[in-house]
N, C-alpha and C positions, 0 to 999 in steps of 0.2 A: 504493500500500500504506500508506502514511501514516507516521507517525513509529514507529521501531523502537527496541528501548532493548536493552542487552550483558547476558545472562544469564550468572550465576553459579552452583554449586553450593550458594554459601551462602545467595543467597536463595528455594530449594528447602526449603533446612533453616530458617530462620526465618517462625517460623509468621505474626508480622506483615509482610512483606515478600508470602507469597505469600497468607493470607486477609485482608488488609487494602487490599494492592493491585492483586495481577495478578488473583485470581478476582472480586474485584467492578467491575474497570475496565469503563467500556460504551464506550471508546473506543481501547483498545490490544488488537491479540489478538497479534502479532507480534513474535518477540524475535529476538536474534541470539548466536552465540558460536561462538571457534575451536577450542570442547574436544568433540572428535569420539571424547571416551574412550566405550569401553561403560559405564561407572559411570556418567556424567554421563546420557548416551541415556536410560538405564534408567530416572534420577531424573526424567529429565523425561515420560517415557510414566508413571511411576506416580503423577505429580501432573495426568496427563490431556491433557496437554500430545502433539499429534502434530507431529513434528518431519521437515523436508523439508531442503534443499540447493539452494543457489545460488552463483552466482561474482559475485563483482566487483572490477576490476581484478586481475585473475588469483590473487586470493584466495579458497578459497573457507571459506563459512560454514554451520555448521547453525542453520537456523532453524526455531525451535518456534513453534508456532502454539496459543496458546489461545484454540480457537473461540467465536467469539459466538451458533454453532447447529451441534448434530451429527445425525446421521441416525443409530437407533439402532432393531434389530431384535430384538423380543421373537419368539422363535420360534413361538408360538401364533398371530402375525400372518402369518407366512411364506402365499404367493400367490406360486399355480405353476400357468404357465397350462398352455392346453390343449396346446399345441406338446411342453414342457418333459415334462407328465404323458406325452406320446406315448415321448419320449426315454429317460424312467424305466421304461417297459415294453422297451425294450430295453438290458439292461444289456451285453449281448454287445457290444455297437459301441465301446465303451469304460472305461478304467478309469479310477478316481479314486483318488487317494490323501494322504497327508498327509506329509510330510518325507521323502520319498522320490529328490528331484529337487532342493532349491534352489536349487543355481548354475546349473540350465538354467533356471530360474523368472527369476534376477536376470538373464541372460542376455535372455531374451524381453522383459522388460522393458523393459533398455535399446535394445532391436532395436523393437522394435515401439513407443514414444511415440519420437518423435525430437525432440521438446527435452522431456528427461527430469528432473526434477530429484534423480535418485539419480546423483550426479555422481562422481568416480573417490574422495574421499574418505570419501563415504557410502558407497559402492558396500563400500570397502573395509572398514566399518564394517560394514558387515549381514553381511559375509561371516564376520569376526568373531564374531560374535554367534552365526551357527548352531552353532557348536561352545561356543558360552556353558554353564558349566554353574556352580552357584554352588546348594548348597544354601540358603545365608541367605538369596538372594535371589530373590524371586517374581516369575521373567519369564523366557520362553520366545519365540523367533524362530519362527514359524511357514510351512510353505511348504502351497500346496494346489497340488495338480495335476491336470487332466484330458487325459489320453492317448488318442488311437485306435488303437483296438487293430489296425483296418487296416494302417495305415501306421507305427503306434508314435510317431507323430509328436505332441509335447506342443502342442495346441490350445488350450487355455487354463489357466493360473493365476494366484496372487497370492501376496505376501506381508503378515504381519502378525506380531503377536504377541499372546502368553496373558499375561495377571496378572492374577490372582488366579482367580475363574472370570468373568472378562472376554477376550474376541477384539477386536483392533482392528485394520482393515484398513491398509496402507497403502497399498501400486500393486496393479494386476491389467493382464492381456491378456485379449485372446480373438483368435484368428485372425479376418481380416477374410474368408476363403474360404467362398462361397456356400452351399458342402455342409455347411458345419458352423456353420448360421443356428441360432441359440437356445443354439447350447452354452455361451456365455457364461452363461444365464441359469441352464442345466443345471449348471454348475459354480458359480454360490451357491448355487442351490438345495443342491446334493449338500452342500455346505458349514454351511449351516444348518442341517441333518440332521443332521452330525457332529458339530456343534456341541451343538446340543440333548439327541443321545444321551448326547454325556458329560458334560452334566451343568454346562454352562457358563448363566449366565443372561442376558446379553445381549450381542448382537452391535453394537460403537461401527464405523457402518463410514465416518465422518467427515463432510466435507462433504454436506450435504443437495441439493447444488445437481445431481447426476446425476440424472435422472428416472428411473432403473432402479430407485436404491434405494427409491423409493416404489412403485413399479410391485410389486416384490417382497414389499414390506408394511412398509419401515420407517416409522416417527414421525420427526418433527422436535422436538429437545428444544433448547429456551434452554439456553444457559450454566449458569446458575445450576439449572435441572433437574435436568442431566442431570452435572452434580458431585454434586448430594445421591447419585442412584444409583451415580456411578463410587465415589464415597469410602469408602458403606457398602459395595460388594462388594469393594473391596481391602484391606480393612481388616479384612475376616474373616479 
């Protein structure tokens, strides 16, 4: 991972600290810090920054990652194959929904990737967060869920969160059972959909490096890109 350096709140707030050094560096995207406040989270997703959870030596740390390339979904690119379109014509097999479920979401999550990095800290931080409510400030915990209506059984979702009219992904599942092949896909899809209905303009859904996200229709944006895009829509 290379050389890491200890993030503050105040070099968030000092505009030469973060556009003189962290947003132009071509050789640091990784920071560290043991302030797992929602205040701190927040400041660091609204300066673009997606932030993960590791241990070392039985410490554990939030670390913010400012990527060097994001994968990012204009919803007029959205591609939905032919499987997915077959799913869409049956809506009866399944429901979708949006903050209906969370803790069964952070739940799957941690069940389903078994070295996870939403570790009991973070864990307990996002949990936090869904009950976040703070009119001054602009940012929202977001849960997606796809249910079967069959069995009621939650088959796939994720979470993320809204600022401004920006979504940004951070874990997803999809069950690994044979019956329920594409739902994964059926669940961004339905997602992008929601997305675009209400009015949000881009989907950040981070690393580029999944071949779905391209598959589905995202772009790959440089650093430097795809900050011009994040700053102007949060800053509306």
């Amino acid at each position: 991972m290379g050389e890491i350096y200890y993030i503050t709140p105040n070099d968030l707030i000092n505009p030469n600290t973060l556009f003189q050094l962290i947003y132009p560096s071509e050789t640091l995207n990784y920071y560290f810090s043991d302030d797992f406040s929602e205040s701190f989270y927040i400041q660091l997703a609204q300066a673009g920054f997606i932030s993960v959870s590791y241990t070392e030596d039985d410490i554990q740390y939030l670390l913010p990652e400012m990527q060097f390339e994001y994968a990012v979904l204009d919803f007029a690119n959205l591609h939905i194959s032919k499987k997915v379109h077959k799913l869409l014509k049956n809506p009866e097999l399944y429901s979708f929904s949006i903050n209906k479920h969370p803790y069964k979401v952070l739940e799957k999550l941690n069940s389903y990737h078994k070295e996870s990095w939403i570790e009991k800290e973070y864990l307990e931080l996002l949990k936090r967060l869904i009950d976040f409510k703070d009119t001054t400030v602009d940012f929202q915990l977001i849960s997606c869920e796809l249910i079967c209506n069959e069995t009621g059984i939650l088959i796939s979702g994720e979470i993320g969160y809204k600022i401004g009219t920006t979504y940004t992904s951070l874990s997803g599942f999809t069950t690994k059972e044979k019956k329920y092949n594409n739902y994964g896909k059926l669940q961004l899809t339905l997602l992008s959909q929601y997305l675009e209905k209400n009015n949000y303009s881009f989907w950040n859904m981070g690393h580029p490096y999944m071949q779905y996200k391209l598959e589905i229709g995202a772009i790959v944006l440089k650093r430097k890109d795809f900050l011009k895009r994040w700053l102007k829509e949060i800053d509306q």
